[in-house]
N, C-alpha and C positions, 0 to 999 in steps of 0.2 A: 564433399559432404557439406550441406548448411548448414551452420549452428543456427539451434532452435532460440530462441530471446524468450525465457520463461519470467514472467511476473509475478512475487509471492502476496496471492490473494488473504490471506490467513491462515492461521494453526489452529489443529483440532484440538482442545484444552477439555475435553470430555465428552462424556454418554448421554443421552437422553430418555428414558425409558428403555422396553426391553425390543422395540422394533427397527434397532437398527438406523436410529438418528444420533448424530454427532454433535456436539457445541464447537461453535467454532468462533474464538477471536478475530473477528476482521481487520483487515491494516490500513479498509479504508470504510468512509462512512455509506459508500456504495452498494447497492446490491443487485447492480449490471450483471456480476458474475454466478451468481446463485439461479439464476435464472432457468426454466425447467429445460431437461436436454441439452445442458451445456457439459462438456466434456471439462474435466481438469484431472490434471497431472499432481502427483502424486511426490514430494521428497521428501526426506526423512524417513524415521520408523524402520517399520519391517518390512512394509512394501512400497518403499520407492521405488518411481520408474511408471508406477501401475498407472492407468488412467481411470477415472469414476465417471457416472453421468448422473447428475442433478436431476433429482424427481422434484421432490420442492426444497422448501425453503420456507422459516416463518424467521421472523426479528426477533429479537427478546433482548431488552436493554440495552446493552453495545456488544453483544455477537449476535449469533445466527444459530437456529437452530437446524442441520441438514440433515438430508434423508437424500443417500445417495441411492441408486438402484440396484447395484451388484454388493450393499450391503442390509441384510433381511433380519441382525436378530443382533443381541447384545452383545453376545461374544465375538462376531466378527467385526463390529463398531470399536470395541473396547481396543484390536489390534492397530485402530488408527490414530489414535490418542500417539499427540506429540507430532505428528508430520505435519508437513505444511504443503495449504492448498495451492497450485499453481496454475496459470493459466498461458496461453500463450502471447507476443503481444498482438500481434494479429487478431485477436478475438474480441480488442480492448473495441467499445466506441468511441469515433474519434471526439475530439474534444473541441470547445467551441473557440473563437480565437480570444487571446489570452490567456486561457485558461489553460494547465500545465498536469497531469500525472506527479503525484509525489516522486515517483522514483526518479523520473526524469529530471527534477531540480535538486534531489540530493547529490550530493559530488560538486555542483556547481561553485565557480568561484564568483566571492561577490565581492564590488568594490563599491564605492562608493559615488557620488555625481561627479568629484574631481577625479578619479579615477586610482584614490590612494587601497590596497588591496584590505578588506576587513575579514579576509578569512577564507572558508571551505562552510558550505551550506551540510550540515550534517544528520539534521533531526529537522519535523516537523510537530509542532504542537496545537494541538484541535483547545479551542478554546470557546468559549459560548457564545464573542461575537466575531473572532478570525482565527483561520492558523498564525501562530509566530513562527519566525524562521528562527532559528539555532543555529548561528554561524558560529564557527570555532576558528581564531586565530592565535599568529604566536603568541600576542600579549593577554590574550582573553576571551574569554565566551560573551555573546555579543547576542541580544533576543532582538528580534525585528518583526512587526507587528504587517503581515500578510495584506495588506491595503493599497489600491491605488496611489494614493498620494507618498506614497514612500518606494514603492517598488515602482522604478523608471520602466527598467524592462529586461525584457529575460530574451538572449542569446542560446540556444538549445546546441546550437552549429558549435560556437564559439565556450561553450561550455563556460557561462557567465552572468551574472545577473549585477544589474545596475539600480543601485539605491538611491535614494536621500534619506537617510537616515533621523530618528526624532533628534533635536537638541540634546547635546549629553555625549554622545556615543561615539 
């Protein structure tokens, strides 16, 4: 048997009128996956396991608002509240070179250019003009500003990312 590699697209955090749309937290600022007739997976809740297909899809500030197609009316919305949406990765587009999937760089260990370890990449922070990285080591939490000039480069194999870190840190 192959284990399936499921990615969590976001949580349903509410209702939206009486037809049967969901609000849904995104995890990422994306909406590759909303897109119409895409299947996703289902965890949490009362029906995890189920799969949904994506009618549409509108934005609304930083979630989404969805209208799945096997749900028609308020009360069957209301049973999704609290699960989260999944996708598989295989469904992900791939990505351009450089350019990384969050979940992919969470876990990573990052050192620094001399090669001294500053920690486990744990969190990402969406900021107005980068993500910062959130490395957590033994002595401290450590923010790193998602830029060119400071991230040398990223090991995906090697599960590692190479810094120059600002002055300071």
């Amino acid at each position: 048997m192959v284990a399936v590699h499921l990615i969590e697209l976001g949580k349903i955090v509410g209702v939206h009128g009486v037809a049967g749309m969901v609000k849904v937290k995104m995890f990422s600022a994306s909406m590759w996956a909303f897109e119409p007739e895409t299947v996703l997976n289902l965890a949490g809740g009362r029906l995890a396991g189920q799969t949904f297909e994506v009618e549409y899809a509108q934005p609304y500030r930083r979630s989404v608002r969805l209208k799945l197609k096997e749900v028609n009316d308020r009360n069957r919305a209301e049973v999704l509240v609290g699960a989260t949406l999944m996708a598989r990765r295989e469904q992900l587009p791939p990505t351009a070179e450089d350019e990384y999937y969050w979940f992919d760089l969470i876990g990573l260990q990052v050192v620094d250019d001399g090669g001294r370890s500053l920690g486990v990449l744990e969190e990402i922070i969406t900021t107005g003009a980068n993500d910062v990285y959130v490395v957590r080591g033994e002595a401290a939490e450590i923010l790193i500003p998602a830029i060119g000039s400071v991230v040398i480069g990223v090991d995906l194999q090697a599960k590692l990312m190479r810094v120059d870190p600002p002055k300071g840190l």
